[in-house]
C-alpha positions in Angstrom: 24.8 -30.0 -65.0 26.3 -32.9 -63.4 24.4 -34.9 -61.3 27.5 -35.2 -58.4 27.5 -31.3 -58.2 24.0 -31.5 -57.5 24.0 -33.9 -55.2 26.7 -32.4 -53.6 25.4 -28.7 -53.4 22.6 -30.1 -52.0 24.3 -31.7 -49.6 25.9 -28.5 -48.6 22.3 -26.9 -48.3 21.3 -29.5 -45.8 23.9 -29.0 -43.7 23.7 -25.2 -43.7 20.3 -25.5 -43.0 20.6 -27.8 -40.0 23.0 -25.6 -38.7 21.2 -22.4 -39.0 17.7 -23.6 -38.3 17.6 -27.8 -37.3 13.8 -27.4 -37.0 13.0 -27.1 -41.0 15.9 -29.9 -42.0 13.9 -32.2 -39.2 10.5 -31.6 -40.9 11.9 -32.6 -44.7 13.3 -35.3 -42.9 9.7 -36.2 -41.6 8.6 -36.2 -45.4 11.6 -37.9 -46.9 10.5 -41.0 -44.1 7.0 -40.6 -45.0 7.9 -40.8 -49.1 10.6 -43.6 -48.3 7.7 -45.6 -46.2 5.7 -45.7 -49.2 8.7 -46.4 -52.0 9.6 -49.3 -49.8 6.1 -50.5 -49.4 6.2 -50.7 -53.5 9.5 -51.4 -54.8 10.9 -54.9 -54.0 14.4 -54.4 -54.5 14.5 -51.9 -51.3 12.4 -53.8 -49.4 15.2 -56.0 -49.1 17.7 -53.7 -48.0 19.1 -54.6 -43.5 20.7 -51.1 -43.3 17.7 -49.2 -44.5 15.3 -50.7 -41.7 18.0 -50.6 -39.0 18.7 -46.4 -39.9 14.6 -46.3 -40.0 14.6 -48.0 -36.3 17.3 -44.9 -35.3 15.6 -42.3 -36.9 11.8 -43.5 -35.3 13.9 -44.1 -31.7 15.8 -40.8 -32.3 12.2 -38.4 -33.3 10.3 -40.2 -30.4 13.3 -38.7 -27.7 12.9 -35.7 -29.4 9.2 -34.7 -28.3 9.9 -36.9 -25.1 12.6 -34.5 -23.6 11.1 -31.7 -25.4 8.1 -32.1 -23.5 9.9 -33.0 -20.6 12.0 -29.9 -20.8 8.8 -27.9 -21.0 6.6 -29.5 -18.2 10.0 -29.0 -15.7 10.3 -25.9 -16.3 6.8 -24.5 -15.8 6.8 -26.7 -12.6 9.8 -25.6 -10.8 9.9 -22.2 -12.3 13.6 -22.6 -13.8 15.7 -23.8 -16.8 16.6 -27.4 -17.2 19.2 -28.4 -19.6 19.4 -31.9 -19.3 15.9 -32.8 -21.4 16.7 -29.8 -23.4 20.0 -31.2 -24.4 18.6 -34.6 -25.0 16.0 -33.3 -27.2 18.8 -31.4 -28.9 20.9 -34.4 -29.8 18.1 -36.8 -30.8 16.7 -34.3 -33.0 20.7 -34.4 -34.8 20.6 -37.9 -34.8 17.2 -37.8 -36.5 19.1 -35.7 -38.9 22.0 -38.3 -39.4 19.8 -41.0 -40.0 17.8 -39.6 -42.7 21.2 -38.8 -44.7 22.0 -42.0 -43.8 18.6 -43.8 -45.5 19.2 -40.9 -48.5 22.5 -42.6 -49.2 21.0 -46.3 -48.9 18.3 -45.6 -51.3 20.3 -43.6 -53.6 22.9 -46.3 -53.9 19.9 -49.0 -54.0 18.7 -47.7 -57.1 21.9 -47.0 -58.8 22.1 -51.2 -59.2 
């Protein structure tokens, strides 16, 4: 099979999948960072790539505001007895972004190791 429909049926899963449940695309997104940590910490020609560290800065910035206004969301409303959207939005978005920037670090590595 060709390698393009692959990629791009897979492409298509992810974004079904983040649509339908965001929670299991943000945890292979977790383990794509974790493997890409390590393939950077070995490979020299990625090392050297400005895009992949600054989408790595996003995506660390992005998971941190995740559990932040997760747990913010969650200590708010067991305080006051009510619903709060605005951490629970926040948390929302970050996690997307999260979401964005691993594609984003996919495509820099993929086209890194095409050269």
């Amino acid at each position: 099979m060709n390698p393009k429909i692959i990629f791009a049926l897979l492409i298509v899963l992810g974004i079904v999948l983040t649509v339908i449940n965001p929670l299991i695309m943000a945890l292979f997104s977790i383990v794509f960072w974790l493997y890409l940590t390590r393939m950077v910490k070995t490979n020299n020609r990625i090392k050297k790539l400005k895009w992949l560290k600054i989408v790595l800065v996003v995506a660390i910035l992005s998971f941190v505001l995740t559990i932040i206004g997760i747990l913010l969301h969650n200590i708010r409303s067991a305080k006051f007895d009510g619903e709060e959207s605005l951490f629970f939005i926040t948390a929302i978005v970050a996690m997307y972004i999260f979401i964005l920037s691993t594609a984003g670090g996919l495509i820099i590595v993929l086209r890194a190791r095409k050269k």
